[in-house]
C-alpha positions as a Markdown table, in Angstrom:
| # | Residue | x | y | z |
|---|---|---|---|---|
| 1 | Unk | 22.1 | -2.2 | 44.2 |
| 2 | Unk | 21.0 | 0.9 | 42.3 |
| 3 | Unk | 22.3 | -0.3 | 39.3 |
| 4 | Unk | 20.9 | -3.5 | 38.6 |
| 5 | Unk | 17.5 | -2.2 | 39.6 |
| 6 | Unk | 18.3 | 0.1 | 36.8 |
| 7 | Unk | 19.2 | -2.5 | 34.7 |
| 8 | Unk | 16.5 | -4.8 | 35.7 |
| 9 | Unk | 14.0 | -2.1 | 34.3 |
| 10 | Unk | 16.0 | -1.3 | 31.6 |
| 11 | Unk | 15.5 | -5.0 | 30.5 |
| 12 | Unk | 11.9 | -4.9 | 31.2 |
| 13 | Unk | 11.2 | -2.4 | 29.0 |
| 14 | Unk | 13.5 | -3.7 | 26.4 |
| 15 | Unk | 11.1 | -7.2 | 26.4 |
| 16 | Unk | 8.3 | -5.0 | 26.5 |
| 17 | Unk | 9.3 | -3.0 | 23.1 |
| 18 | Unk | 10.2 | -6.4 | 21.5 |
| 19 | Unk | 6.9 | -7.6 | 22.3 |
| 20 | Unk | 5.4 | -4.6 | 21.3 |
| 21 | Unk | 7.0 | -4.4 | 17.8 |
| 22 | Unk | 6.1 | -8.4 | 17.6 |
| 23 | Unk | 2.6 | -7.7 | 17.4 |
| 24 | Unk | 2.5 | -4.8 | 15.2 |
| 25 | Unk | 4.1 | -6.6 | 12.8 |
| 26 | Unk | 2.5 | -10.0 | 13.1 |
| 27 | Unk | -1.1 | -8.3 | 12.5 |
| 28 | Unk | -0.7 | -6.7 | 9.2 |
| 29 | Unk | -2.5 | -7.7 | 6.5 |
| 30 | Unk | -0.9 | -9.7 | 3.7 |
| 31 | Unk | 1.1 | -7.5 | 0.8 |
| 32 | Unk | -0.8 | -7.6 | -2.7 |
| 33 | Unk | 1.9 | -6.9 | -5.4 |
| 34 | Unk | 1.4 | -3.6 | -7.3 |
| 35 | Unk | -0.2 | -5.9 | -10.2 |
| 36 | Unk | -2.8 | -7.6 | -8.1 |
| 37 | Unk | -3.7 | -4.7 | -6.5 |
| 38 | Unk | -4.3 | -3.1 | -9.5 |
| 39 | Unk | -6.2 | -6.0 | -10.8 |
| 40 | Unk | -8.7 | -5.7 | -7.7 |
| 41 | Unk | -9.1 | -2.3 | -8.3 |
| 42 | Unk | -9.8 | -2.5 | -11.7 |
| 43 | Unk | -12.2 | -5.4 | -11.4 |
| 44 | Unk | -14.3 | -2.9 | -8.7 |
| 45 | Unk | -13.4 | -4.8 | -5.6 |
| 46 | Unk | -11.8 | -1.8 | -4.0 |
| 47 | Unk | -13.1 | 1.6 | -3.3 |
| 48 | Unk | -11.2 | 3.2 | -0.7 |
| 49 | Unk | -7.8 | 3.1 | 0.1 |
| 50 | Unk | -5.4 | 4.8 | 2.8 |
| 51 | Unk | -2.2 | 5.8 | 1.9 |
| 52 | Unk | -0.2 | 5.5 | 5.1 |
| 53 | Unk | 3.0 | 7.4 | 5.9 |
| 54 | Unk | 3.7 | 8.0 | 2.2 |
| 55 | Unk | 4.9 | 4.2 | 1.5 |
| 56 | Unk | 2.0 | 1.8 | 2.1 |
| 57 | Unk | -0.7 | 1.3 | 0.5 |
| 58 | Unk | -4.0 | 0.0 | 3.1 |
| 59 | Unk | -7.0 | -1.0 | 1.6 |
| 60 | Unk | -9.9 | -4.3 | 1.9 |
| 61 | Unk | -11.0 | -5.8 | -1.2 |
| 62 | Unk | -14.4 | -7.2 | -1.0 |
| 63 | Unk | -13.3 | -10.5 | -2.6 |
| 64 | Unk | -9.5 | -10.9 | -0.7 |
| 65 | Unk | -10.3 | -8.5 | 2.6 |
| 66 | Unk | -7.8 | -6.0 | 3.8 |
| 67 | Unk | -4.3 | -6.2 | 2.5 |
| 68 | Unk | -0.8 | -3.6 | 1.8 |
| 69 | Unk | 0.2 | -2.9 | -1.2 |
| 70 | Unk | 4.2 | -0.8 | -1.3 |
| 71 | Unk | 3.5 | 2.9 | -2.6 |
| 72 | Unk | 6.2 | 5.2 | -4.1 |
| 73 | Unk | 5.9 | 8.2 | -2.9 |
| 74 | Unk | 5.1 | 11.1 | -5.6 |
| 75 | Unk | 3.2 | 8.3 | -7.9 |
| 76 | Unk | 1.0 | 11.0 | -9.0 |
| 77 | Unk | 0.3 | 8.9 | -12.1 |
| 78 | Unk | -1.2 | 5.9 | -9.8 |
| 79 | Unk | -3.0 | 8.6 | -7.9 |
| 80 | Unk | -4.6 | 9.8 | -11.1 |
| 81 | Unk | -5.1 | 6.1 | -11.9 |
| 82 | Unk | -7.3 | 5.7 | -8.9 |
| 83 | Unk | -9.3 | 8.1 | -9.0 |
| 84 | Unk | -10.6 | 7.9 | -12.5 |
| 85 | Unk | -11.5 | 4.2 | -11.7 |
| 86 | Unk | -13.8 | 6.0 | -8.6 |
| 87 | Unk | -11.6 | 4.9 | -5.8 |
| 88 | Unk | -11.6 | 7.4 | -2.8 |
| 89 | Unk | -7.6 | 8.0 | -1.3 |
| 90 | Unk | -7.1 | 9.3 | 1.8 |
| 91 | Unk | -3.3 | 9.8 | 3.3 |
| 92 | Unk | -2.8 | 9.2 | 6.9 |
| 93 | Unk | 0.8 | 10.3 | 8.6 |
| 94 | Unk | 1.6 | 8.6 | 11.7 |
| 95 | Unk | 3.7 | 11.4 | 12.6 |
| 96 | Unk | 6.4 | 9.0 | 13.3 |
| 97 | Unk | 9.2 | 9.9 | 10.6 |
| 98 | Unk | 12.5 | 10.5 | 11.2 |
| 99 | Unk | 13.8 | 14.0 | 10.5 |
């Protein structure tokens, strides 16, 4: 008896992660390829952008909204890139990596 009351909240929890995870995922913003998102920037229709957990690009575009954009970690040269175009970076760690 113990153990399928232990199993039953094992399986709970399991649906409950999947759900979880479900809508994380279904509620990010569309991906911009490194090209269009430099074209937004470029054009002035991004100002800020949040560089999250070294990989990911965040930002909102006044003309597309808020979008992703992939980020390679140590791009110092699109880092420099941004900020002579005015753009202010901020980097956010979510203090979920794996070590």
């Amino acid at each position: 008896m113990v153990r399928i009351r232990l199993l039953l909240i094992a399986v709970v929890f399991g649906i409950a992660a999947g759900l979880l995870t479900y809508h994380r995922l279904s509620n990010l913003p569309p991906q911009l390829s490194r090209q269009e998102f430099l074209v937004e920037v470029r054009a002035g229709h991004v100002r800020k952008v949040v560089i999250h957990d070294n990989d990911l690009i965040l930002a909102t575009s006044t003309t597309r909204g808020p979008f992703r954009t992939p980020y390679k970690p140590g791009d110092t040269e699109l880092i420099a890139q941004l900020r002579a175009l005015g753009v202010e970076i901020t980097f956010e760690d979510s203090g979920l990596g794996l070590i």
